[in-house]
C-alpha positions in Angstrom: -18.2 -59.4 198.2 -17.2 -58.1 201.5 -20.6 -55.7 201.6 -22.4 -58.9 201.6 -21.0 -60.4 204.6 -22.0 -57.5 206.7 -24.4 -58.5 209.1 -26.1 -55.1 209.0 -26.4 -55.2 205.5 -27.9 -58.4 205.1 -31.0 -57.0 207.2 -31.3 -54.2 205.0 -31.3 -56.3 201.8 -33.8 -59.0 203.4 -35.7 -56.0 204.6 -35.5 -54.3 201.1 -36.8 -57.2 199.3 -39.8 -58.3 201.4 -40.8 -54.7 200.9 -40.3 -54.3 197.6 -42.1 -57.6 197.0 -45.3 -56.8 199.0 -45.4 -53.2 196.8 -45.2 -54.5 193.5 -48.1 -57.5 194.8 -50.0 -54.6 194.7 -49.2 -52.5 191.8 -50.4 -53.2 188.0 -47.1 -55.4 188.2 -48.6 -57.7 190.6 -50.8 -60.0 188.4 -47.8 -60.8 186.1 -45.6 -61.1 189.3 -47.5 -63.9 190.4 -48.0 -65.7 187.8 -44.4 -65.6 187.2 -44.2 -67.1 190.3 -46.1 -69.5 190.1 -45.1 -70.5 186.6 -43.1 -74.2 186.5 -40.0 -75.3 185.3 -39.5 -78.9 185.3 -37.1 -81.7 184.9 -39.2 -84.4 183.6 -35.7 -87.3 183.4 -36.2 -86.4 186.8 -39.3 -86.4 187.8 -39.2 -82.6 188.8 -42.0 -80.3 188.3 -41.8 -77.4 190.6 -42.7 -73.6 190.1 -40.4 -70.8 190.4 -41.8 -70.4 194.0 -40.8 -73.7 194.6 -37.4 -73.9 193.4 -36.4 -70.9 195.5 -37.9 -71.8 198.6 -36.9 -75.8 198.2 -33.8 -75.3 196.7 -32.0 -72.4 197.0 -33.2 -72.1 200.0 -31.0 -75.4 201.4 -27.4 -73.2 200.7 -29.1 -71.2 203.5 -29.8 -73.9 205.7 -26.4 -75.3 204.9 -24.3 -72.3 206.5 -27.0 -72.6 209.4 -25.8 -76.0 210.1 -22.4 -75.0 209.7 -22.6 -72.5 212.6 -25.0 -74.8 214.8 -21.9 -77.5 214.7 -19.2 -74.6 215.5 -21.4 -73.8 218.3 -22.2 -77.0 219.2 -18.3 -78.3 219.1 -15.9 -75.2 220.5 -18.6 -72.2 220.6 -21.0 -70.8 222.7 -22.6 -74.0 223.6 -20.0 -76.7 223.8 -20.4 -77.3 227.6 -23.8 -77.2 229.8 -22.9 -74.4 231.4 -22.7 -72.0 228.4 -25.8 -73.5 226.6 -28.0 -74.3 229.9 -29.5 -70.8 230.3 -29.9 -69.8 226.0 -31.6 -73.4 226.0 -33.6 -72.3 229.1 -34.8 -69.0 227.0 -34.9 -70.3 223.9 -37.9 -72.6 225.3 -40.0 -69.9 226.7 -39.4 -68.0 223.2 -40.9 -71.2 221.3 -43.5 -72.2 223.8 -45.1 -68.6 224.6 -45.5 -68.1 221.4 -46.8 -71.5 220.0 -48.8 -71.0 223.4 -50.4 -67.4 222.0 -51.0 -68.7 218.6 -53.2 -72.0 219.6 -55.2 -69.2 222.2 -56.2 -67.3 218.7 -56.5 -70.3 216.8 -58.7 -72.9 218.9 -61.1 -75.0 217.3 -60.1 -74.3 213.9 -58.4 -75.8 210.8 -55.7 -73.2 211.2 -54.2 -74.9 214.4 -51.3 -76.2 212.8 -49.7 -73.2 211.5 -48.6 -72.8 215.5 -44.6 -73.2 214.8 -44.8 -69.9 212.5 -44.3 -67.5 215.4 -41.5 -69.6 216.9 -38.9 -69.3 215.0 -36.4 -66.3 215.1 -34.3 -65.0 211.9 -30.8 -65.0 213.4 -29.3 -63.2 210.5 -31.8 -60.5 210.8 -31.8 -60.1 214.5 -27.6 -59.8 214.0 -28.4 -57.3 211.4 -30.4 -55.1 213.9 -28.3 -55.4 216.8 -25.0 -54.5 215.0 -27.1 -51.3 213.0 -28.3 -49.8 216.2 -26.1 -51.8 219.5 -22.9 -49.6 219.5 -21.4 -50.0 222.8 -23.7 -52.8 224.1 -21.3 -55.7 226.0 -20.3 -58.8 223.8 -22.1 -60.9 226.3 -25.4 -60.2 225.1 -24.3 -60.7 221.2 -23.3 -64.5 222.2 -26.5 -65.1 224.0 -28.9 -63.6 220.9 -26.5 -65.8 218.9 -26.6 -69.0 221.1 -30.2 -68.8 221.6 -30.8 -68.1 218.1 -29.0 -71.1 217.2 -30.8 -73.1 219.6 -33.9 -71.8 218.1 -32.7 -72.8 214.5 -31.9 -76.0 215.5 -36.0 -76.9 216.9 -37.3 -75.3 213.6 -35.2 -77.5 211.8 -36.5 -80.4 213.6 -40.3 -79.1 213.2 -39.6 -78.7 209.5 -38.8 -82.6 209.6 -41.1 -83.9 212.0 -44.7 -81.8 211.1 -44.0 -80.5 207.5 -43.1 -83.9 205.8 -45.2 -86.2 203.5 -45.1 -89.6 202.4 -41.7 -90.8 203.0 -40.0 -93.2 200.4 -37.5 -95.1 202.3 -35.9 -95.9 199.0 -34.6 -92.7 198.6 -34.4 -92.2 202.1 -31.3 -94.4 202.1 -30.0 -93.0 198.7 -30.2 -89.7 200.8 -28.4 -91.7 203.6 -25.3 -92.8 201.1 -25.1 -89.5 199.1 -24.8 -87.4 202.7 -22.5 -89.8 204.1 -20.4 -89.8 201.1 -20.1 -85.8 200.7 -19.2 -86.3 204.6 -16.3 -88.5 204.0 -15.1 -86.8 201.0 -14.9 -83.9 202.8 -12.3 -85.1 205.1 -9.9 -85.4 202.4 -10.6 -81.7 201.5 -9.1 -80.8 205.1 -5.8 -82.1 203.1 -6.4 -81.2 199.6 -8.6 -78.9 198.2 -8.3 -79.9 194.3 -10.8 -79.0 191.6 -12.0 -82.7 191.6 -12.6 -83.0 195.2 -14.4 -79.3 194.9 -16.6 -80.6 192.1 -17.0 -84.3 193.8 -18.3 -81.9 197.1 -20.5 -79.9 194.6 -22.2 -83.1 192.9 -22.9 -85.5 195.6 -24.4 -82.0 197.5 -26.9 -81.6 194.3 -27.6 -85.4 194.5 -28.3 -85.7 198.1 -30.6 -82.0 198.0 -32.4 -83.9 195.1 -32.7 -87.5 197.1 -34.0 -85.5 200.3 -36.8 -83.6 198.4 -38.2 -86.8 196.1 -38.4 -88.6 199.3 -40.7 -86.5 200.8 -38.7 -84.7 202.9 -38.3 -81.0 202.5 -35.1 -80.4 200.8 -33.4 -77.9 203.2 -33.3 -80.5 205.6 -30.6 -81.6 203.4 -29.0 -78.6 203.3 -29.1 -79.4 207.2 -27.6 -82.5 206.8 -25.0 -81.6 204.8 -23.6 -78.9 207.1 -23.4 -81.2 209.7 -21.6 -83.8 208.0 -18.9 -81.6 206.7 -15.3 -81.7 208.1 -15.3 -78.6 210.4 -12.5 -76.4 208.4 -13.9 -77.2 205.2 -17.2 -76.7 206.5 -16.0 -73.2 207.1 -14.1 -72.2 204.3 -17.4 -73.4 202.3 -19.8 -71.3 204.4 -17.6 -68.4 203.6 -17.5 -68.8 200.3 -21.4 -69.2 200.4 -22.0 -66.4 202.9 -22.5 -63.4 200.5 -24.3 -64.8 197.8 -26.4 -66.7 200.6 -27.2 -62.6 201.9 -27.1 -61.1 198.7 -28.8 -63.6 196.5 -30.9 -66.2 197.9 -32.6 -64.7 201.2 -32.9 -61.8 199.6 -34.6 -63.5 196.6 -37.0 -65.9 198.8 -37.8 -62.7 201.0 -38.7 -60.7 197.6 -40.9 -64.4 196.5 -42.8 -64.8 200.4 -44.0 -61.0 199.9 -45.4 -61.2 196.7 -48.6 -61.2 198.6 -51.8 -59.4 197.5 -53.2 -57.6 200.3 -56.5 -59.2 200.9 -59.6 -56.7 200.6 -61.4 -57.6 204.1 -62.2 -56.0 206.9 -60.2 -56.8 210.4 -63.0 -58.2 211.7 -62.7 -60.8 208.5 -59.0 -61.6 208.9 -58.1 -65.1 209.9 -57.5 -66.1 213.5 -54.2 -67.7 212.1 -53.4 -63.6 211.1 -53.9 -62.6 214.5 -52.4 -65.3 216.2 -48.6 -65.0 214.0 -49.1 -60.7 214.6 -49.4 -61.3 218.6 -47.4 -64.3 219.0 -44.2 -63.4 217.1 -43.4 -59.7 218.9 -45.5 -60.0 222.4 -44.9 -64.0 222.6 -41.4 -63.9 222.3 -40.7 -60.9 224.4 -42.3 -62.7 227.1 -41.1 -66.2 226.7 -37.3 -65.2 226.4 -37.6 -62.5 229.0 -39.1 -64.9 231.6 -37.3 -68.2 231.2 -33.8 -66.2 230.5 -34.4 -64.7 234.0 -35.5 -68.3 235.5 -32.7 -69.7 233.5 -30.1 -67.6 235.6 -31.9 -67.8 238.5 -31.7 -71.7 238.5 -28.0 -71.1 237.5 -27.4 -69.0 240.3 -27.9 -72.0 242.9 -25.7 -74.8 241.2 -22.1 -74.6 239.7 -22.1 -75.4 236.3 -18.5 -74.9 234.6 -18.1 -72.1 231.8 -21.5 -71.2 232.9 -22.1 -67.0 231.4 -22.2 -63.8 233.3 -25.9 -63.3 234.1 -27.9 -60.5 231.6 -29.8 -57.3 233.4 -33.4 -57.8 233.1 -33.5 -55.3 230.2 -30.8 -56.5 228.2 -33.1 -60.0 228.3 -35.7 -57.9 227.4 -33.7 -56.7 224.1 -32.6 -60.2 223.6 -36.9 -61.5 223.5 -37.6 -58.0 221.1 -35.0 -59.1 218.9 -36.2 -62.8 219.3 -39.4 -61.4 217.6 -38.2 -61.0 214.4 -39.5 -64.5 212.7 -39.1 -63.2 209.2 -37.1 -66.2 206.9 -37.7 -69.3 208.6 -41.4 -68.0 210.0 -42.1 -67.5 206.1 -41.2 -70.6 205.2 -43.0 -72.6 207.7 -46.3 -70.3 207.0 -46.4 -71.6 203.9 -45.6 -75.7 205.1 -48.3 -75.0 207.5 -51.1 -73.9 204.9 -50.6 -75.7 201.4 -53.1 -75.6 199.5 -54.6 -72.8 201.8 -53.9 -70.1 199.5 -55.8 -66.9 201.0 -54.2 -68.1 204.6 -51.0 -68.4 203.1 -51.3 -64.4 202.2 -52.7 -63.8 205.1 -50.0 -65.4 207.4 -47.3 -64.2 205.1 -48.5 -60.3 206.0 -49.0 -61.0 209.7 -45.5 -62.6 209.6 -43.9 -59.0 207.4 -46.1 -57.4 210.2 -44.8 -59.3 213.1 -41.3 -59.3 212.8 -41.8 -55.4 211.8 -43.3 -54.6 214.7 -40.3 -56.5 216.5 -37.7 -54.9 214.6 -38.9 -51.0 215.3 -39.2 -52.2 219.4 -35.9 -53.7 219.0 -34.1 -51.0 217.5 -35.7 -48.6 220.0 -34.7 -50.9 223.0 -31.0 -51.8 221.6 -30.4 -47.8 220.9 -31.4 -47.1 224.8 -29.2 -50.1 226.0 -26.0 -49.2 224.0 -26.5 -45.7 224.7 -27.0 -46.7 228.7 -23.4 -48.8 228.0 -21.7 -46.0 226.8 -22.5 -43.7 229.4 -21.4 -46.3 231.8 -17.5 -46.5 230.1 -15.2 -44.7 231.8 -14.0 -41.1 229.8 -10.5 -41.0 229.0 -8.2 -38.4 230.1 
């Protein structure tokens, strides 16, 4: 299990199966692929009736979400951003790499029905941008892992919010509160796990999880917003120990498996002149929107910093390792797929179409990244002293 926890290798599996869907979209495989897909499996006591699609990207895809939340309350509580001084200038960078790139998107997309696909290119895919920097960043200071990591967070935490504010339909309050009352009881239940771990309170943790996932999504909420809610509910040691336990199959299984499901994509026979704006607007947006965004409000960030004393505030970044930090910021990948297809139900051919620019995007990102983190870890390593 210990391979799956690698952040490096949990890029090259996500990276693996996106590629491997996309080519067998395309092969004589494709046609059966898709309608595997899209083939549903129901639970008709429960009123369930949700594809194969579906139940990956609404279900499994909450364990994801859950370890997310997880790390956002670490953060939030004795990490990287539990004072204002650690969190001002991420939060400051994290804006410019959500704004720019929303910003870029609209520009493309003006005036027509694809304007609301404009949170796709803001997310960033913090496991993957991990992945990258610990493949190719060697040498580079730990400084500039906990800023990626902080802003990344930071970044998670608005595309969770998006995901519950523009991507939900009509609510039913009923099981709104029966979402309430499941969440709040999986809270309390797991402070008596900080004392005893027992079978019962593991299965008691397990059940009112599946209840309150299944609550969230019938009330018209999307269901990793549960997943959400339950990480941040969780007593913070057993929160842990469960995200551990979750961690590989959460890198070997599920991301990998909703990667391999976004990028069963047929590659549409247009020209580029017939593309949708929304294509162009994700392809721009996501490498060249977040490179400037993070780049330019990081270095504002610090340069606000620089004229107030804010306690446990971070040792400013070099221009160029903000510039790594908005490459890496680039790579959209997980959470950008998911919100490409929120954004365009029932908008099949867009939905390819953004899920391509998105693959194309973050790729784009993650060749400038690796280029940019292999020049700044080499320039890091030159700059140790050689011992004698």
């Amino acid at each position: 299990m210990s391979i799956m926890r690698s952040e490096r290798n949990a890029a090259g599996f996500l990276l693996i199966a996106a590629a491997l869907g996309l080519i067998l979209a395309n092969t004589g495989a494709g046609r059966l692929l898709l309608e595997a897909k899209e083939s549903h499996l129901g639970v008709p006591a429960l009123g369930l009736d949700l594809s194969i699609g579906h139940w990956i990207s609404d279900g499994l895809l909450a364990i994801f979400f859950f370890i997310v939340a997880v790390e956002l309350k670490h953060e939030f509580t004795s990490g990287s951003l539990n004072s204002v001084g650690k969190a001002f200038v991420p939060a400051f960078a994290a804006l410019g790499g959500i704004a720019v790139p929303a910003g870029i998107f609209l520009l493309f997309t003006a005036g027509t029905d694809v304007s609301n696909g404009w949170p796709i290119p803001t997310a960033t895919d913090i496991a993957f941008a991990l992945g990258v920097l610990a493949m190719f960043g060697r040498g580079l200071p730990g400084r500039l892992r906990i800023f990626l990591l902080a802003l990344a967070v930071l970044d998670d935490l608005v595309a969770i919010l998006i995901i519950a504010i523009f991507f939900t339909s009509d609510i039913n309050w009923l099981f709104i509160a029966a979402s309430v009352v499941s969440i709040a009881a999986f809270g309390l239940l797991s402070r008596r796990a900080k004392k005893h771990t027992s079978p019962i309170v593991v299965i008691g943790l397990i059940v009112l999880g599946l209840v309150s996932v299944y609550f969230v999504y019938v009330s018209g909420i999307h269901a990793t917003i549960a997943g959400v809610a339950l990480g941040l509910v969780m007593a913070g040691r057993p929160g842990a120990r469960a995200a551990h336990v979750l961690e590989p199959y959460s890198n070997g299984i599920v991301l990998p498996l909703f990667a391999f499901s976004a990028a069963l994509v047929a590659i549409p026979g247009v020209g580029i002149a017939q593309l949708s704006p929304a294509f162009w607007g994700i392809v721009v947006a996501l490498p060249v929107g977040k490179l400037l965004g993070i780049t330019a409000l990081g270095w504002l960030g610090q340069r606000l910093v620089a004229g107030r004393a804010l306690p446990g505030a971070t040792k400013s970044l070099a221009i160029p390792d903000l510039v790594t930090v908005g490459m890496l910021g680039g790579i959209g990948f997980t959470v950008s797929l998911l919100m490409n297809e929120l954004a365009f139900v029932g908008k099949n051919e867009i939905i390819d179409e953004g899920t391509l620019a998105v693959l194309l995007g973050s790729g784009i990102s993650i060749v400038g990244a690796a280029v940019i983190v292999s020049l700044r870890a080499r320039h890091y390593r030159h700059l140790k002293p050689v011992k004698k």
